[in-house]
N, C-alpha and C positions, 0 to 999 in steps of 0.2 A: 794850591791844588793844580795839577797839570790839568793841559786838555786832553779833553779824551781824544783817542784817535777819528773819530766820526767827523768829531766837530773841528778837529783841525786847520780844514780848507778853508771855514769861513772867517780866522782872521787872516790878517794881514802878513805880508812877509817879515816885516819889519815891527813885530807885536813887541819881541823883548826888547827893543829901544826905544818903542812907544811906552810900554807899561814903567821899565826903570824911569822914564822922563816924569811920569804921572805919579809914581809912586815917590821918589828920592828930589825933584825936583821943586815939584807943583807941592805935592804936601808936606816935604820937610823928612821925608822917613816915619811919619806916624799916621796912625789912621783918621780919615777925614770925621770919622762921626763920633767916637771915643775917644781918641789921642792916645792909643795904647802904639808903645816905641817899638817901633821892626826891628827882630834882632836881640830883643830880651824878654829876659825868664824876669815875668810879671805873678804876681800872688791874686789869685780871686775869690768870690765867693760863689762862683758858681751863677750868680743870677743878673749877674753886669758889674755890678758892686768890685772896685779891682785897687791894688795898693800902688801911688803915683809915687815910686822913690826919690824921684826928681824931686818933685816936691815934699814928699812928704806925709801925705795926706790922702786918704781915700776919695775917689769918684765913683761915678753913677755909668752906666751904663754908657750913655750919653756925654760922658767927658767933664761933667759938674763936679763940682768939689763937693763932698756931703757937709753938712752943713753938723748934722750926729754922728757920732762914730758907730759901728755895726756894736751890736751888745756880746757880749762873750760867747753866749751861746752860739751867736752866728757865725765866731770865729771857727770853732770846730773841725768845719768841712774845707777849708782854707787849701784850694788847690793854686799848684805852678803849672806856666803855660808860656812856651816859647811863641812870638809873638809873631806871625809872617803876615806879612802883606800882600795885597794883592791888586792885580787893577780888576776894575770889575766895568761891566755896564751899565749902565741906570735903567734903559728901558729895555734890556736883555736881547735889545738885538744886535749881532757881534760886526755885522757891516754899516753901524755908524760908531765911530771912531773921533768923533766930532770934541773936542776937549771937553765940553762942558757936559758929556753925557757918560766921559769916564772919570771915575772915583778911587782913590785908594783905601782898600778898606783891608783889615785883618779879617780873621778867620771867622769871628763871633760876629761882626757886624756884614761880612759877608753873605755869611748861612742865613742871618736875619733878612737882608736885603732880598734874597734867592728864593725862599722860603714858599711864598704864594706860586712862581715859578715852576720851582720841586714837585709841588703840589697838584699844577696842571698836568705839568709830562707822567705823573705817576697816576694819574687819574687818566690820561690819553692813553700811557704803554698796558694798564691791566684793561683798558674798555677795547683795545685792538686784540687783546690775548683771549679776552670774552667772544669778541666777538670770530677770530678764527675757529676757536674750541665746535662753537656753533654750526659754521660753516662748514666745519669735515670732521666733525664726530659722526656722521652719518644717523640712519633713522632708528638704530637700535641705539643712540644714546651710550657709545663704547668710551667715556669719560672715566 
């Protein structure tokens, strides 16, 4: 996912030779928490559960090899999904760049990572939109 324009300033100049280094280097071209491969169209099931053609054999969200195969019915819903990488930061703040605080991760284990995050800023931008509404709705309540 690009950055947004806001948030631009606060990497570095030099981000796309840091993140290619973190991503194609450090981890090989796959994702550090699933080992879903950058660059191909993977089969899932939607709930991490994903088809490892390299090997052969289905994993777990988490990059484990299932131990049971998904049962037929779960095949069903059986989606494709081109597989991109990303560096990300661990503790979400974009001014430490410190190796061991960046990760590459795809998209699914990205959004998983982000998630609590997401969740702050979208709980902070509707409590700031509350509270302007507030502030110059005036006393007739023109809402």
């Amino acid at each position: 996912m690009p950055i947004r324009r806001e948030h631009r300033y606060f990497y570095p100049i030099d981000w796309r030779e840091l993140s290619a280094t973190i991503r194609f280097r450090r981890a090989g071209g796959s994702c550090e928490v699933c080992g879903r491969p950058h660059g191909r169209t993977i089969y899932h099931l939607g709930d991490g559960r994903w088809w490892d053609a390299a090997m052969g054999s289905w994993r777990d969200g988490q990059g484990r090899l299932l131990r049971t195969l998904p049962r037929i019915e779960d095949l069903t819903p059986l989606r494709a999904t081109r597989v991109v990488l990303a560096a990300a930061h661990r503790d979400h703040n974009t001014a430490n760049n410190a190796n061991g605080n960046l990760a590459a991760f795809c998209q699914r284990c990205h959004m998983n990572h982000d998630r609590p995050e997401h969740r702050r800023r979208r709980w902070r931008t509707l409590y700031r939109r509350k509270a302007m509404g507030d502030l110059f709705a005036g006393p007739y309540g023109t809402r």
